[in-house]
N, C-alpha and C positions, 0 to 999 in steps of 0.2 A: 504494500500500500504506500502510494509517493505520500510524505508530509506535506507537503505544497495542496493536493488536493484535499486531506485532512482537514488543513488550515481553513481552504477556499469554501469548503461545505461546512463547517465548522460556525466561519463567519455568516455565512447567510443564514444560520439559524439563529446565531446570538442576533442578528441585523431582524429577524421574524419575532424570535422571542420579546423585544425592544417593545416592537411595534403592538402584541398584544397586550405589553404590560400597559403603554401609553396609553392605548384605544380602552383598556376596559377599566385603568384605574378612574376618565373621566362616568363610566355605569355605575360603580360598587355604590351602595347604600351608607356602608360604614366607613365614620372617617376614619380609625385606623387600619382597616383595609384599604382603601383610598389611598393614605398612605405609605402604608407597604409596597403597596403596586408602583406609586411614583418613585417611591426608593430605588425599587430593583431597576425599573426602567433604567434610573444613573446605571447602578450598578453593571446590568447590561451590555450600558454602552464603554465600561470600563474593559469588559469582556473584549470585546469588540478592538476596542485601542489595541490588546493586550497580543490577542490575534495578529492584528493586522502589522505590528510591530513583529512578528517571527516571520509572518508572512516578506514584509521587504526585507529581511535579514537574511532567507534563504537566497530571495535573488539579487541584494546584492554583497552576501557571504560577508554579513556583520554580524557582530552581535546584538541581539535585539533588547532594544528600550524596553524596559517596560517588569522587567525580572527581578529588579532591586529587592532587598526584604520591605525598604520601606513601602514600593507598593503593593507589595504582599499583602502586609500587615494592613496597609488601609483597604484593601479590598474587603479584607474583614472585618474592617470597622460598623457595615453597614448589617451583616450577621448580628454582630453582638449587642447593638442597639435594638434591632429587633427583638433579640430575645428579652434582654433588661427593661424595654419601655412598651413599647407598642403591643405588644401578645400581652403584657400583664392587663393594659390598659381596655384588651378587647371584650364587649360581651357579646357573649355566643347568641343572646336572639335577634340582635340588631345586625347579625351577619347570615342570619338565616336566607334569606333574598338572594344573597353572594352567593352560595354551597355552589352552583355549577359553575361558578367560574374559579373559586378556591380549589376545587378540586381539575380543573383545565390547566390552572396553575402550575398547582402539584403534579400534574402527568406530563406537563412541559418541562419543569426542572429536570424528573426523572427521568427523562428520556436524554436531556443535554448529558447531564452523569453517565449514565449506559452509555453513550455514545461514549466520550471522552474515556470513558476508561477499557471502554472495546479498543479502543487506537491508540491508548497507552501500551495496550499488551503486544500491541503489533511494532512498535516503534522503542528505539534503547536511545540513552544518554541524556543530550538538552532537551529534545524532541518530548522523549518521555515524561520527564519530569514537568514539562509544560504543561502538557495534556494530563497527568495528574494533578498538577496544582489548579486547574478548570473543572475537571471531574471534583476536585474538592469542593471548590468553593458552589457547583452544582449541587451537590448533597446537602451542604447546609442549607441551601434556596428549597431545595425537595423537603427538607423537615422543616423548616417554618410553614409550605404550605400543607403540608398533612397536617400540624398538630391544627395551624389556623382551621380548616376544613374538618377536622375531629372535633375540636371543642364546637364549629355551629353542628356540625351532624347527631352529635350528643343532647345538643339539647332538644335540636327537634322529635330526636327519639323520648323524650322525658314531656312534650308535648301532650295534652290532652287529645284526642281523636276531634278536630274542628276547630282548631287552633286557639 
């Protein structure tokens, strides 16, 4: 599997993923889902940068911006504020409305993850370790949306039959 086209299909779904957090953080009912959504959307585009920076390093055989720890570290900056502010802040019936797209969410993460770390296993060295630090930062976006999507689905199940 070339990493060049990795990258190239790689980027057009973080460039899609973008696009569905933009388009439905303006639908969500709840402001901290709202928020969420406008968060990742940055975050996204961080993705994106992150890519598109191995992407010109392959062709013109640099090393790629973008690998520092310190953007490491702030890539996850936006993970851990979710978990510390936002998810405490949310309540689960005011996100009931949300559920199909907390859950569209969640299967968009997880599929970014499955991918990136399907093309880790294919690929050794910088290459690899790219694509696992994507694959990571993938899986903490996939459990913010499960648990978000658990606690509205939970309560709907604690619902009286007719709301």
């Amino acid at each position: 599997m070339e990493i060049t086209r990795i990258y190239q299909y790689a980027l057009q779904r973080e460039r899609e993923g973008k696009q569905f957090f933009e388009q439905n953080a303006e639908r969500l009912s709840h402001a901290s889902a709202l928020e969420i959504f406008k968060k990742l959307a940055e975050e996204e585009q961080k993705h994106i940068n992150y890519i598109q920076a191995h992407i010109e390093a392959i062709e013109g055989d640099t090393v790629p911006d973008g690998t520092t720890p310190a953007v490491v570290q702030e890539a996850g900056f936006f993970s851990q504020r979710v978990r510390s502010e936002l998810i405490e802040q949310t309540v689960a019936e005011a996100m009931v409305p949300d559920l199909p797209v907390l859950r569209m969410a969640y299967l968009i993460e997880r599929d970014f993850a499955e991918f990136y770390e399907n093309a880790a296993s294919r690929t050794s060295g910088k290459e690899k370790e790219a694509l696992e630090l994507l694959a990571k930062w993938e899986r903490v976006h996939e459990q913010i949306f499960k648990d978000l999507h658990d606690q509205a689905f939970a309560h709907i199940m604690q619902m009286p039959w007719g709301g």
